[in-house]
RODO-2510 file (C-alpha; in nm, 4 decimals, decimal comma):
residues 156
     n   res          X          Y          Z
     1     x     0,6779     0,7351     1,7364
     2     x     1,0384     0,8528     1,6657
     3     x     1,1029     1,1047     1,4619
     4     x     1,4149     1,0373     1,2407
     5     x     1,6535     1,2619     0,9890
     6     x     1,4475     1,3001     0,6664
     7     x     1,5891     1,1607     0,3477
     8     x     1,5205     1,4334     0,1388
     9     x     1,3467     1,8156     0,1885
    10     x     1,0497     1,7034     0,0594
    11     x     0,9809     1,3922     0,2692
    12     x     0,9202     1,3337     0,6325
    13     x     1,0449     0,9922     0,8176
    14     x     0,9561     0,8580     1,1737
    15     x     0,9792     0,5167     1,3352
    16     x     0,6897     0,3555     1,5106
    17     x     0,8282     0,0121     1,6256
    18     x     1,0086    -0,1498     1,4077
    19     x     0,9232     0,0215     1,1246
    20     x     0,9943     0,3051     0,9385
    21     x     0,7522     0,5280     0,7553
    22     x     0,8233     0,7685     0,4699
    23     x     0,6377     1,0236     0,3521
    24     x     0,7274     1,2579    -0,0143
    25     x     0,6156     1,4419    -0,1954
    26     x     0,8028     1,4367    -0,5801
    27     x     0,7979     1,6676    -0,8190
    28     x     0,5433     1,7475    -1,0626
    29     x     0,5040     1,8615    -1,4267
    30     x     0,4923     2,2579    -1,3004
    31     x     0,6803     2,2412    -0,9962
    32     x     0,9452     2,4760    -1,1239
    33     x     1,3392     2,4285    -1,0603
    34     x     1,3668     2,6070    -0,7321
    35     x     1,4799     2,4018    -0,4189
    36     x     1,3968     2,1066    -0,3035
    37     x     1,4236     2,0472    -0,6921
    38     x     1,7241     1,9237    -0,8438
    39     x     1,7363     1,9970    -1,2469
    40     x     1,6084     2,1580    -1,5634
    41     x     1,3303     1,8982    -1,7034
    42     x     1,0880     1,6987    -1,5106
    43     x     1,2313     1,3860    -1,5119
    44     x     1,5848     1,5055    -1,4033
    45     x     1,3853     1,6560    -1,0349
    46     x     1,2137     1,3020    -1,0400
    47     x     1,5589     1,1062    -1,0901
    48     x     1,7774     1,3294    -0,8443
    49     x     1,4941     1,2899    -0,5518
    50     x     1,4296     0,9384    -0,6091
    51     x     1,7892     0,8934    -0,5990
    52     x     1,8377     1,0910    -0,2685
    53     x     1,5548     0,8805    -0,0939
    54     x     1,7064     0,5394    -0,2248
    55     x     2,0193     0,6677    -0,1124
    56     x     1,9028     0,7817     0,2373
    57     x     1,6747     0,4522     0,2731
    58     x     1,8242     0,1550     0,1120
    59     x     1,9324     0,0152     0,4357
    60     x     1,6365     0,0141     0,5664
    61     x     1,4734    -0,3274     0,6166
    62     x     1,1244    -0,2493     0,7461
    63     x     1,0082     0,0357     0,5318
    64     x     0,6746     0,2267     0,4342
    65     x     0,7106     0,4838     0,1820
    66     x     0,3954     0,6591     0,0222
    67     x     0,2909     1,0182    -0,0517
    68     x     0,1927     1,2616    -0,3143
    69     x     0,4507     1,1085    -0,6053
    70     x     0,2555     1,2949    -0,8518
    71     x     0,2838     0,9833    -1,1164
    72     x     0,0607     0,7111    -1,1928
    73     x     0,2069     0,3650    -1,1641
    74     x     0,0136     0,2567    -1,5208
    75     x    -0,1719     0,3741    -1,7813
    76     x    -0,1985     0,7645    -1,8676
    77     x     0,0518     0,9620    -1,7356
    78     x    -0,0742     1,3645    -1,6511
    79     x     0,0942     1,4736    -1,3621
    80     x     0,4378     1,3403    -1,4114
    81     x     0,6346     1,1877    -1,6401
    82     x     0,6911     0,8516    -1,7604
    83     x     1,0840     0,9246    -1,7685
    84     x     0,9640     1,0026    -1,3343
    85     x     0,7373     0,7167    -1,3234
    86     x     1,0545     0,4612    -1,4091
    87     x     1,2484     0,6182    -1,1868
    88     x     0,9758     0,5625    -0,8965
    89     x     0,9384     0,1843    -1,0196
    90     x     1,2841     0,1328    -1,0037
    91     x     1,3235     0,2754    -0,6553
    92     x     1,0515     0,0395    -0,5592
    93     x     1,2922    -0,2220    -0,7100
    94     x     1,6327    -0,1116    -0,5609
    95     x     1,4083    -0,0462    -0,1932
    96     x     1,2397    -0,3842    -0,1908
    97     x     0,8959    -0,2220    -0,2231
    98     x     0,5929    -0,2894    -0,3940
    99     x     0,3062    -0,0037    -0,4325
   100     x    -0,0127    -0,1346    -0,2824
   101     x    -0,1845     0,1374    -0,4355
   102     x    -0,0711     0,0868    -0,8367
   103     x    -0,3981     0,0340    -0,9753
   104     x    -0,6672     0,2314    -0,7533
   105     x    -0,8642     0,5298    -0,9350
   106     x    -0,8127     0,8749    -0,9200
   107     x    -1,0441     1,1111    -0,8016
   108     x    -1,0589     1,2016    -1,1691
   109     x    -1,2476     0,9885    -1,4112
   110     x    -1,0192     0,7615    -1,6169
   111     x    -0,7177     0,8369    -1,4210
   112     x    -0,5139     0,6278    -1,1942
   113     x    -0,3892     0,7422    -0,8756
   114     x    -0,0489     0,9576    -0,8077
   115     x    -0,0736     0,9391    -0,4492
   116     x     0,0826     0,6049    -0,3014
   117     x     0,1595     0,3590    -0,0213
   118     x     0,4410     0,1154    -0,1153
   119     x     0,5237    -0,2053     0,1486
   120     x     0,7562    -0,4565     0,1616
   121     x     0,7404    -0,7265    -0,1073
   122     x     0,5898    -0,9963    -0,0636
   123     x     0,3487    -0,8748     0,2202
   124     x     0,0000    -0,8978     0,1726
   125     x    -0,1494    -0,5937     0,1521
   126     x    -0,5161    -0,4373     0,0576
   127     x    -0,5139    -0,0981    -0,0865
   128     x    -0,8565     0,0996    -0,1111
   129     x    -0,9371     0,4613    -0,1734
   130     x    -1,1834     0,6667     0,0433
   131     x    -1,3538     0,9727    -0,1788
   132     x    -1,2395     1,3097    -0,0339
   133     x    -1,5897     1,4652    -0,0325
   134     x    -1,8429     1,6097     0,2649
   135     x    -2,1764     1,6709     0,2029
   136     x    -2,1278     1,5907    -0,1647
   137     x    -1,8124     1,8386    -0,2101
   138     x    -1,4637     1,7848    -0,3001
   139     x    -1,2568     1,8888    -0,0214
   140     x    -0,9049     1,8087    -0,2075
   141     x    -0,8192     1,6953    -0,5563
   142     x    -0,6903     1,4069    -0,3781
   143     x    -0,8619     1,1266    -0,2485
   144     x    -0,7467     0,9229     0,0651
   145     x    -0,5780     0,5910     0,0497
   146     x    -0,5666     0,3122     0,2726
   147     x    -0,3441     0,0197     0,2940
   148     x    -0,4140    -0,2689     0,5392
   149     x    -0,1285    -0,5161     0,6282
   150     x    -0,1383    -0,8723     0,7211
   151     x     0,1276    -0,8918     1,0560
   152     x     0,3868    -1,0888     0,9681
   153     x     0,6925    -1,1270     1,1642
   154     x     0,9843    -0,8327     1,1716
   155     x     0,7246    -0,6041     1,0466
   156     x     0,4726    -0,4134     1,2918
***
């Protein structure tokens, strides 16, 4: 593993191979305007740290990006915004990623998940969440999600 310049305060990057993973966190309804946050409403933070990561990662061709993006991909929206959530979808877009994880559960009834793993389109991927309990107690309000890849050529 390499570590490598992060595209934004709130993320961390590294390269295993040839590929690059990205982890952010983005901002959330009370997150405040303080630094790493760029902007007065919600979806202003979302916009200007989406836009730094596409900026910072665009040129990347073998790319993982997931986290704690504190929006659901569909359906409700309660930690985020849906003015954030079309920002994420079209970074997705402008990144060449899809997000594996779009339409797995939250840990809370009725909700869909805000934490995410996005591949390359057009890989086939398997997304499944693992319940963050031991011994029958929560040990996060968020759950753990795993994506398994198919190997496909330029992309280990």
């Amino acid at each position: 593993m390499t570590a490598e310049l992060d595209p934004h305060p709130a993320s961390a990057r590294a390269r295993i191979g040839s590929t690059t993973y990205v982890s952010s966190v983005l901002p959330w309804l009370a997150c405040g305007s303080d630094l790493p946050w760029v902007g007065d409403r919600h979806v202003d933070k979302t916009e200007n740290a989406v836009g730094e990561l596409v900026a910072n990662l665009r040129d990347v061709s073998a790319l993982v990006w997931g986290g704690d993006w504190n929006h659901a991909l569909t359906g409700k929206e309660y930690a985020g915004s849906m003015g954030g959530r079309r920002a994420v979808l079209d970074a997705l877009v402008l990144l060449g990623l899809e997000a594996a994880t779009t339409d797995l559960p939250h840990a809370i009834d009725s909700l869909q998940t805000i934490d995410h793993v996005a591949v390359p389109t057009g890989l086939r991927a398997v997304a499944s969440r693992i319940d963050a309990k031991h011994e029958g107690k929560r040990l996060s309000d968020h759950d753990a999600y795993v994506v398994e890849v198919e190997e496909q050529a330029g992309f280990s």
